[in-house]
C-alpha distance (Angstrom), angle and dihedral (degrees) to the residues before:
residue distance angle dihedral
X1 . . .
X2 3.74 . .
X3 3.78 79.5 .
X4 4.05 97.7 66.2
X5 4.19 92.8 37.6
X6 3.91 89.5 56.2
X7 4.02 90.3 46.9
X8 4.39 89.9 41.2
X9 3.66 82.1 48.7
X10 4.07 105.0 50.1
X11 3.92 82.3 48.4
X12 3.86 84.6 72.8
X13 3.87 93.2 33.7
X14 4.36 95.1 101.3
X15 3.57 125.7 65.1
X16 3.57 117.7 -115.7
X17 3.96 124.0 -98.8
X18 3.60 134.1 30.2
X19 3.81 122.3 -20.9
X20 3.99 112.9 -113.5
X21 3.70 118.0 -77.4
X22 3.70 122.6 -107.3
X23 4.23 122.6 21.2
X24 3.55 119.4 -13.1
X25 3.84 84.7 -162.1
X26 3.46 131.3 29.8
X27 3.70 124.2 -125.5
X28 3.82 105.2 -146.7
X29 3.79 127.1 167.6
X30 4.17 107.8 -108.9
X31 4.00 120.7 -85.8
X32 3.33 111.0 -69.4
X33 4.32 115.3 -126.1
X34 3.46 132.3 -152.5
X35 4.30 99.7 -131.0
X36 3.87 88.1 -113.0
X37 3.96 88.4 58.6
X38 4.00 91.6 42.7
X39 3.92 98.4 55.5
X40 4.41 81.9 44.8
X41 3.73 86.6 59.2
X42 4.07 91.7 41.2
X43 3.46 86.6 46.0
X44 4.15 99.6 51.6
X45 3.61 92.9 38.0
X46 4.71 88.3 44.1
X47 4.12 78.2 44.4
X48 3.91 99.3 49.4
X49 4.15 87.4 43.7
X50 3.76 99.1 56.2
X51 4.20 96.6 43.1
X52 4.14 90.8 46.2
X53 4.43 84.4 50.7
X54 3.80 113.2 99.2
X55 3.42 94.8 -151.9
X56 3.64 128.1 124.2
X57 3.42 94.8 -130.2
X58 4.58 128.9 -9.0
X59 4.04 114.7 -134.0
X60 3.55 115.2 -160.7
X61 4.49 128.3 -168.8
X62 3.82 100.3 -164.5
X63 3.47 127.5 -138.3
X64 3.30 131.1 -175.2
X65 4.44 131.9 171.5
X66 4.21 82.6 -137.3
X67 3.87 147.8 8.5
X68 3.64 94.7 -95.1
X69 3.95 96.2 46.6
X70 4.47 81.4 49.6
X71 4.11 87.5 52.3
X72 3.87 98.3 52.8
X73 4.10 82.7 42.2
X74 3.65 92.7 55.1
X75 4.26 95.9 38.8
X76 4.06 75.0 58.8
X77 3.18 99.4 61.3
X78 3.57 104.5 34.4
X79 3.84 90.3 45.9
X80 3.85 94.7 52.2
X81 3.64 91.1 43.8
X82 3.55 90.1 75.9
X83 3.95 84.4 67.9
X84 3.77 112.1 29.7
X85 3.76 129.2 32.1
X86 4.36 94.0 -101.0
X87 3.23 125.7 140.7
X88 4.07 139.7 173.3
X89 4.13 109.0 -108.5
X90 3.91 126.5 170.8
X91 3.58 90.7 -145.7
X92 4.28 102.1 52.6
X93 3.51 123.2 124.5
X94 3.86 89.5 -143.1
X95 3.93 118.1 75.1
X96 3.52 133.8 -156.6
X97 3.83 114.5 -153.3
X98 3.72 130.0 -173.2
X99 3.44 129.3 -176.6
X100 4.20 131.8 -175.2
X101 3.70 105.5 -171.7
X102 4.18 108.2 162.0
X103 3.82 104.5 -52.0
X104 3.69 100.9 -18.5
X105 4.01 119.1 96.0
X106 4.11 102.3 -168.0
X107 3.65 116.8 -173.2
X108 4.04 134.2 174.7
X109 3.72 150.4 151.1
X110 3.36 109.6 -133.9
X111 4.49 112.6 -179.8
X112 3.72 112.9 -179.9
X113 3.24 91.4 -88.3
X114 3.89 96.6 74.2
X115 4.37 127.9 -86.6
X116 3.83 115.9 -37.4
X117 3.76 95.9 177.6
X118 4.16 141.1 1.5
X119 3.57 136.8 156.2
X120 4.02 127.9 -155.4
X121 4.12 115.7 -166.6
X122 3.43 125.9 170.0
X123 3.85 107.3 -129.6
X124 3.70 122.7 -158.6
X125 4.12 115.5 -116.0
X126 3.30 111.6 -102.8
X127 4.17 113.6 -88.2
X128 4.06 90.1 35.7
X129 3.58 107.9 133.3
X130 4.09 102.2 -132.0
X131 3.80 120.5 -148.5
């Protein structure tokens, strides 16, 4: 019963006539960071993944595509260490990539069992005034 009055009432749900002209959505490029701002939304979102883990302890291998990508990685770690009980090991099954490629930071932990966390920001090149 509830069913059929949800359906009668979606029937009535649009306003007649034409839709608006133009785009109903826009399709704008993603925010913009400054790099300070990008590694503080790496770092909450890195921060909120190691406390919600039920592991005893998180191992991390880094790897990065270049030395700046391999610093934020490490500041990561060390930051959220602080917190949680991870640590960087040569050895662990679970590996933390970064990548800076242009105005794209990608990061991710990927174990063998598949991806259990990544961020993408686009980060303003350095200079670019932000508003």
């Amino acid at each position: 019963m509830l069913g059929a009055l949800a359906l009668a009432a979606g029937c009535n749900s649009l306003p007649p006539g034409d839709p608006p002209p133009g785009a109903i959505v826009s399709n704008r490029r993603p925010a913009e960071l400054s790099p300070a701002a990008a590694e503080e939304r790496l770092q909450t979102s890195f921060n909120a993944f190691v406390l919600l883990r039920s592991e005893p302890e998180i191992a991390l291998r880094l790897a990065a595509n270049d030395p700046a990508a391999l610093a934020v990685a490490r500041r990561l770690v060390a930051r959220s260490s602080r917190l949680a009980p991870v640590r960087i090991a040569a050895a662990a099954d679970w590996v933390l990539t970064g990548s800076i490629a242009g105005e794209t930071w990608a990061f991710q932990i990927d174990s063998p069992a598949g991806r259990l966390w990544q961020e993408r920001l686009t980060v303003a090149p350095a200079g670019t005034a932000l508003k």
